[in-house]
matplotlib code that plots the C-alpha trace (Angstrom):
import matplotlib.pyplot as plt

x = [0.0, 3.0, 1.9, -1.6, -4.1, -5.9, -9.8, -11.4, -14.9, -17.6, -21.0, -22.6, -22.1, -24.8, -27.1, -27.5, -30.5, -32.1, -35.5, -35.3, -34.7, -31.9, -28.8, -26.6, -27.5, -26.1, -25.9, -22.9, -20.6, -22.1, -20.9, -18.3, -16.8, -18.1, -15.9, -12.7, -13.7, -13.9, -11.4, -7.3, -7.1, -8.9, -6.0, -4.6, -7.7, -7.2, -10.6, -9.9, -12.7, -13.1, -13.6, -16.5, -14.3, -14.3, -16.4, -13.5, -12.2, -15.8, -15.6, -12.8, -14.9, -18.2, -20.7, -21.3, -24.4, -24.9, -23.8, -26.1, -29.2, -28.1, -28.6, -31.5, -32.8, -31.8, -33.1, -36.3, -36.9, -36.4, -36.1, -33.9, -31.3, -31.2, -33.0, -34.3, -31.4, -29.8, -31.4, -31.3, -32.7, -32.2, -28.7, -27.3, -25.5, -23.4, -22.9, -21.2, -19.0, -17.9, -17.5, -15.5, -13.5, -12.3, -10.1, -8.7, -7.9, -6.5, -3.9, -2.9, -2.1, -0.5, 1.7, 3.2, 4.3, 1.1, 1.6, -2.1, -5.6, -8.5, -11.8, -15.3, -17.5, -20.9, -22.5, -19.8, -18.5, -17.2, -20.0, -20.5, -20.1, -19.8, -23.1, -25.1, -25.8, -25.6, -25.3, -26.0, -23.3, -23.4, -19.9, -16.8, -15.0, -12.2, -11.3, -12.0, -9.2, -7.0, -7.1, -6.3, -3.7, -2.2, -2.5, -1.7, 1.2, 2.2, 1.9, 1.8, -1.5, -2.4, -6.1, -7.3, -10.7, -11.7, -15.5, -17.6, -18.9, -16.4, -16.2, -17.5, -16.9, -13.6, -12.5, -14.0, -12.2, -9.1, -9.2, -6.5, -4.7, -1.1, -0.1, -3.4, -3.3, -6.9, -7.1, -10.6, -11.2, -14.6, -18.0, -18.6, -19.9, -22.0, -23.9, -23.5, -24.2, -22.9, -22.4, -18.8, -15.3, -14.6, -11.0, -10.5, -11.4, -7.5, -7.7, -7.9, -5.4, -2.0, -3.8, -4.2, -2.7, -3.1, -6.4, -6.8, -10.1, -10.3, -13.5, -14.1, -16.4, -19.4, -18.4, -14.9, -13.6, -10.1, -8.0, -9.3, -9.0, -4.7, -3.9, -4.9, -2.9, -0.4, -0.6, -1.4, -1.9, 1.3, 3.7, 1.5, 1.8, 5.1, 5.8, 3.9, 5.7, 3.2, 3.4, 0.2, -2.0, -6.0, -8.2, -11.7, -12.4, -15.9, -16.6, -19.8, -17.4, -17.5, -19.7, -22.0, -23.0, -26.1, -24.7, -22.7, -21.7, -18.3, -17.9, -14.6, -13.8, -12.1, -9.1, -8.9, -9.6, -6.8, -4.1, -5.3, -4.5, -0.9, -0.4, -1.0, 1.5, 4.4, 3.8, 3.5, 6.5, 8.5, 7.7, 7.3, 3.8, 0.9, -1.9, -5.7, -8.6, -11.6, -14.7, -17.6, -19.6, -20.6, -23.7, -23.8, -22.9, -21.0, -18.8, -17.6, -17.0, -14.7, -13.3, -12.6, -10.9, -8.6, -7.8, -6.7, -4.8, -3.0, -2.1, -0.7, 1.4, -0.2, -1.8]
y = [0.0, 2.3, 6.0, 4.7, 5.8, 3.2, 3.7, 1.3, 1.1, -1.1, -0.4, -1.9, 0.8, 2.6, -0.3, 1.1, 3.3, 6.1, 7.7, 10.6, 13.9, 12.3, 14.3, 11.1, 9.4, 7.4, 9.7, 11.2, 8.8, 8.3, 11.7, 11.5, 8.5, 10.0, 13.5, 11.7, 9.0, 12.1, 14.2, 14.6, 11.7, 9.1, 7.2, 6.8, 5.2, 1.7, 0.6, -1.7, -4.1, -4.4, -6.9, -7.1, -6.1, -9.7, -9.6, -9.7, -6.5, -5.0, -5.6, -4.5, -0.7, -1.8, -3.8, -7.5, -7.2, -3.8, -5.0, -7.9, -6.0, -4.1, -7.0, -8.3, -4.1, -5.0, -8.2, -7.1, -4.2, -1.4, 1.7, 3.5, 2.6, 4.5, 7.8, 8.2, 9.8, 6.9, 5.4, 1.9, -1.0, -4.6, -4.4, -1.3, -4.1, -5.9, -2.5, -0.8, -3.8, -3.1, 0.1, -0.5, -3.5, -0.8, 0.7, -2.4, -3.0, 0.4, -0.3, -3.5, -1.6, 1.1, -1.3, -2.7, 0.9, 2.6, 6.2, 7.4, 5.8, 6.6, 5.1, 6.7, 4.7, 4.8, 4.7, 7.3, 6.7, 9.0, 9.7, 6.0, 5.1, 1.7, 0.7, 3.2, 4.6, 8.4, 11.4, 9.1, 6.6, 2.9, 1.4, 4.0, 2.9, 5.5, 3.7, 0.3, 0.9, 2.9, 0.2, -2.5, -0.8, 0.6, -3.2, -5.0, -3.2, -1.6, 1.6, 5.6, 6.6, 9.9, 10.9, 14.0, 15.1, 18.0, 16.8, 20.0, 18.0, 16.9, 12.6, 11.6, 8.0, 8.1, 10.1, 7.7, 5.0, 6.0, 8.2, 6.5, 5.4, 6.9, 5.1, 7.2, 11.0, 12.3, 15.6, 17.3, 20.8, 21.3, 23.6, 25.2, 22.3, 24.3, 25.0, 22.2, 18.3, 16.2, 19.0, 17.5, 18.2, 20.9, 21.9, 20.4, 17.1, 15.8, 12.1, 10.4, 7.8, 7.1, 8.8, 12.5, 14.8, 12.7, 14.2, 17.4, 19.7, 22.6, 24.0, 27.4, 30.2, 29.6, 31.5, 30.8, 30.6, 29.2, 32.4, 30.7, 27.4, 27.6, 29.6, 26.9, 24.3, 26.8, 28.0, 24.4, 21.7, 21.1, 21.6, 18.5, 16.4, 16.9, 16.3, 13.0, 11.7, 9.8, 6.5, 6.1, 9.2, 8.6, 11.9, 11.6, 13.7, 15.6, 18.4, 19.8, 22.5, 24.1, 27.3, 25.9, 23.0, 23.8, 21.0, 23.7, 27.0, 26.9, 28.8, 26.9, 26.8, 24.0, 26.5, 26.0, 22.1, 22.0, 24.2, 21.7, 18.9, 20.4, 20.1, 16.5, 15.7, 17.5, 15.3, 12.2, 13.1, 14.1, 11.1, 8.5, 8.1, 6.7, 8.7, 7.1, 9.4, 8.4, 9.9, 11.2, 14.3, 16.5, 16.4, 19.4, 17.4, 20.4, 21.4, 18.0, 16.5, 19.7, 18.9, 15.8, 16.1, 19.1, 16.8, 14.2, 16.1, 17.7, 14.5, 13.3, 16.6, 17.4, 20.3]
z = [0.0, -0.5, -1.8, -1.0, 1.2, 3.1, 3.3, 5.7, 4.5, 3.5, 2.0, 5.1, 7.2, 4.6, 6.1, 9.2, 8.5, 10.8, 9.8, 7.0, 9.4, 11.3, 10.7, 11.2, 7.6, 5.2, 2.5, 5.0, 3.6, 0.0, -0.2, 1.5, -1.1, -4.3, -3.6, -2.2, -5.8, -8.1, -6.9, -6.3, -3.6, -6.5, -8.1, -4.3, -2.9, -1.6, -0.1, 2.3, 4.2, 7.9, 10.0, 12.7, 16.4, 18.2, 21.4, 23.6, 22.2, 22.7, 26.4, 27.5, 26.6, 26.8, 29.4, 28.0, 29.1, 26.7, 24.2, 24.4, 25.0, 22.2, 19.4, 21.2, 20.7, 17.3, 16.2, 17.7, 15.3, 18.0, 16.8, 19.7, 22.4, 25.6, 24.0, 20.7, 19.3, 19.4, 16.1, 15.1, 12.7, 12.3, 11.1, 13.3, 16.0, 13.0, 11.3, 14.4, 15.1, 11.4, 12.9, 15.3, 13.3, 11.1, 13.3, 14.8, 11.2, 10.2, 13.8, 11.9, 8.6, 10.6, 12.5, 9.3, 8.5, 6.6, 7.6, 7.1, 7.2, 6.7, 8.7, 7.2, 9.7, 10.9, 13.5, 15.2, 18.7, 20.9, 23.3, 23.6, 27.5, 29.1, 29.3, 27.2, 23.8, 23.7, 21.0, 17.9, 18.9, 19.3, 20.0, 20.9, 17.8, 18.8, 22.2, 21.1, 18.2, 20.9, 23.3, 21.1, 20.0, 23.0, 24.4, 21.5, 20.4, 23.7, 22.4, 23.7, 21.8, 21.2, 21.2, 19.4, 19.3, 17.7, 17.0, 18.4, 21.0, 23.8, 23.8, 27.1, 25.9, 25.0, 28.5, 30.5, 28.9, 29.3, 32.2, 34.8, 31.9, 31.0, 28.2, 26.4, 26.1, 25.1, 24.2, 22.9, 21.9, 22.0, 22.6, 26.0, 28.1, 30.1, 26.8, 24.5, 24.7, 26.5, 29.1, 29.9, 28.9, 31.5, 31.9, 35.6, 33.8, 34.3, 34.6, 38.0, 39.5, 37.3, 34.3, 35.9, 33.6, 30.9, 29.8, 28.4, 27.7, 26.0, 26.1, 24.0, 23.7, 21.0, 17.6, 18.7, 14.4, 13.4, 15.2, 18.6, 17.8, 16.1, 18.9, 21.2, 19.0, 19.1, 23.1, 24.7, 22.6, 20.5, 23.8, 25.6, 22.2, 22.3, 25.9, 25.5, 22.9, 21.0, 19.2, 17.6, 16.6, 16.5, 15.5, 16.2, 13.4, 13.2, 10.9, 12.7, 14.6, 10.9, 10.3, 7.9, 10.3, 12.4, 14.9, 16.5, 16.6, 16.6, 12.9, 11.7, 8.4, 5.9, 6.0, 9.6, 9.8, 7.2, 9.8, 12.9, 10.3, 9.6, 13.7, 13.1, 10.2, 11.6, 15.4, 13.4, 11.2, 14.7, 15.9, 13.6, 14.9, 12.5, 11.8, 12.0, 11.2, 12.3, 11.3, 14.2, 13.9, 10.2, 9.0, 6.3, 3.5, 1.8, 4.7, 5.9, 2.3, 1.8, 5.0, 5.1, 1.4, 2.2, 5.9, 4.2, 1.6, 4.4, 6.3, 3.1, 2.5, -0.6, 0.2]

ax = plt.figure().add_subplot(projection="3d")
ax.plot(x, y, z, "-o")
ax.set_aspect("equal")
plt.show()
């Protein structure tokens, strides 16, 4: 897969189907595939097909008896898990193990020296706790894929989260854990969903200090958010060391995404992304982008393009 990029992906996750106003839709990724298809990034394209994330590796984030209830929510033709946000059909508990799978996969294919990957997966993950469904999420694809690779591989994985929402899930995964750094940038938590992510949110026990919120103002723009990179986040990365990078990569922080209001542009999802390349080129540390939050189809197909572009220094 040399001067390829890897795209984990499958056409089941477009099998996964939520009712027709529901921002998180298939038609996220059909979009997403037909621009990166058409456009600069097409001849380097190298779909790549997960595999559902074993049982054991779904445990070690989530309750057995969760996960459980949710096939059995499944197979019954439910059409919501704890809250109807949470959307599901007959097929959402095979499609988010697929979910999930694909970033076991992508640590795989980084481990045998692929510098950048790609995981356009749905259901997202990052609010996903323990034992409960939240924010659209199923399975915490982010900290199921960070876990196995931090255990697997005995790894130092880096975390970044710049979804506009702050990833409950993936904190309280790995929240007395110092062999994972998780860093989010995110909407005011006193105003925005979850209503976490505050900045005395440190990590407990042998992880304190490894977690890092960065709440900001609503209408915060790209100034606010690269002089945090600039002012906070890049001296952490760097004092951490990392030797796997995971972004939990939404696009709803972007101005013409009515999921937030935190008015970024591509332009400044692009300057985050440049943070990214020169830590993982400092540190020989993989990069595996994982996709959550975007829901204006415009926006996050522009986004995610220009991203990727970026992490593969052909901007």
């Amino acid at each position: 897969m040399k001067n390829k990029l890897p795209v984990i992906y499958t056409e089941d996750f477009l099998r996964h189907l939520t009712s027709p106003h529901h921002p998180e839709s298939p038609k996220r990724l059909e979009a997403i595939l037909d621009v990166l298809k058409r456009g600069e990034l097409g001849n380097l394209l190298e779909i790549v097909p997960p595999e559902p994330a074993s049982f054991d590796w779904l445990t070690q984030i989530h309750d057995p008896y969760y996960i459980i209830r949710l096939e059995e929510y499944c197979l019954r033709g439910r059409s919501h898990i704890c809250g109807t946000d949470n959307e599901i059909c007959y097929d959402s508990f095979e499609v988010a193990k697929l979910a999930a799978g694909a970033v076991i996969k992508a640590v795989d294919l980084a481990e045998k020296g692929v510098q950048v990957i790609f995981c356009p997966v749905r259901p997202p993950g990052h609010h996903a706790e323990r034992a409960l469904a939240m924010g659209f999420c199923l399975f915490n694809n982010v900290a199921i894929g960070a876990n196995y690779w931090q255990k697997s591989y005995q790894k130092r994985i880096l975390i970044l989260d710049w979804d506009a929402h702050h990833g409950n899930g993936i904190q309280n995964a790995f929240y007395a854990n110092d062999q994972v750094f998780y860093i989010s940038i995110h909407e005011n938590p006193r105003l925005s969903f979850p209503g976490t992510g505050y900045a005395e949110e440190r990590g407990e026990g042998p992880g304190e200090g490894y977690t890092l919120n960065i709440p900001l103002p609503l209408d915060s723009g790209d100034v606010a958010y690269i002089e945090v990179f600039e002012d906070l986040i890049d001296s952490a990365v760097k004092s951490f060391q990392p030797e796997g990078i995971i972004i939990a990569a939404g696009f709803d922080a972007h101005r013409d995404d009515d999921m937030s209001f935190m008015n970024l542009t591509t332009a400044g999802f692009a300057e985050m992304t440049e943070f990214v390349r020169y830590w993982s080129e400092s540190f020989k540390a993989p990069v595996i982008s994982v996709l959550e939050g975007g829901y204006e189809l415009e926006s996050l197909t522009a986004s995610v393009e220009t991203h990727l572009k970026v992490l593969l220094g052909l901007d």
